[in-house]
C-alpha positions in Angstrom: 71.2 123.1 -55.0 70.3 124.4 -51.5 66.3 126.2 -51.3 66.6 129.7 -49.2 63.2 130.7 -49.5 59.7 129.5 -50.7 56.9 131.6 -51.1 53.4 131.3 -52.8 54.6 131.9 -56.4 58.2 131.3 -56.4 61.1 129.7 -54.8 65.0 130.8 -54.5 67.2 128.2 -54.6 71.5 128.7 -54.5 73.8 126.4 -55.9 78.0 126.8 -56.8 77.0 126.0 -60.5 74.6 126.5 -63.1 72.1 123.6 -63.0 71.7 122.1 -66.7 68.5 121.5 -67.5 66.7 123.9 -64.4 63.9 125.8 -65.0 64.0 129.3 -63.8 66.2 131.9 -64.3 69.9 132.9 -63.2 70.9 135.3 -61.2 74.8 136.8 -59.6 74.7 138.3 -56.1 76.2 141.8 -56.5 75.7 143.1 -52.9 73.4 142.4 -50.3 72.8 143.9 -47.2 69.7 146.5 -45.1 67.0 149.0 -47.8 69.6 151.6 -47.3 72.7 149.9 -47.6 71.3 148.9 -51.0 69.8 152.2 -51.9 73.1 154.1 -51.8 75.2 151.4 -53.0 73.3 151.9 -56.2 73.4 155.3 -56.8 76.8 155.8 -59.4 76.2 152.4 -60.1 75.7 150.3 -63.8 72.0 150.3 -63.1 69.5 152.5 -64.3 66.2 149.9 -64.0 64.9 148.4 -60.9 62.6 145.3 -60.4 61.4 144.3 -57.0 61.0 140.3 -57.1 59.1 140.7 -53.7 55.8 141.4 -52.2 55.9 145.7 -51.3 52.9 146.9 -50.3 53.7 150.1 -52.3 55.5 148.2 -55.5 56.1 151.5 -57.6 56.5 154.0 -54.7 59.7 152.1 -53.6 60.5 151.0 -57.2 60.7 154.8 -58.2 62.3 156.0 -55.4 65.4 153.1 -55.6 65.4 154.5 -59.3 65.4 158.2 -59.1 69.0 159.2 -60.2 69.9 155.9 -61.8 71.5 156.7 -65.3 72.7 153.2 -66.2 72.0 151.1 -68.7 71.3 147.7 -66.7 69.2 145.8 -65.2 68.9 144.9 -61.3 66.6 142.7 -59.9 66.1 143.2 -55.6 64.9 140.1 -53.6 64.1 140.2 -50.2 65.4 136.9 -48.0 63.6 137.8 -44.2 64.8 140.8 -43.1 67.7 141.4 -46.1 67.7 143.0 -49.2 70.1 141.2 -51.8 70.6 143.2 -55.1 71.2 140.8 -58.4 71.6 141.0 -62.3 70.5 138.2 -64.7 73.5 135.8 -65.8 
């Protein structure tokens, strides 16, 4: 298990394979990449909710607007690692 970020209240760690016994929760990568890159990849995509695990200054203008169009039915969870934007689902 490798750390990639630490902030205040959480920590993101990677690893190849599920830690037994971790505490925390599991995510898969699906894409990474810049805001926009992000924003368009999900439009047509599987997800229809958005959660920002990041400090935004405006949290629900940027929430709705990555949502706006979304007719999925899952989940995806956006962190921010410096200057990238990596789009995930819980595993």
């Amino acid at each position: 298990m490798k750390p990639v970020q630490r902030e205040k209240r959480k920590s993101i760690f990677t690893a190849e394979e599920s830690i037994a016994d971790s505490m925390g929760e599991y995510f898969r990568v699906v894409k990474s990449g810049d805001y926009e890159n992000i924003r368009k990849f999900l439009k047509g995509s599987k997800f229809g909710k958005i959660y920002l695990k990041y400090d935004s200054p405006d949290y629900y203008g940027e929430k709705n607007n990555l949502e706006t169009g979304l007719t999925g039915k899952h989940y995806a969870y956006i962190f921010k690692i410096r200057e990238e934007f990596v789009l995930c689902e819980k595993i």
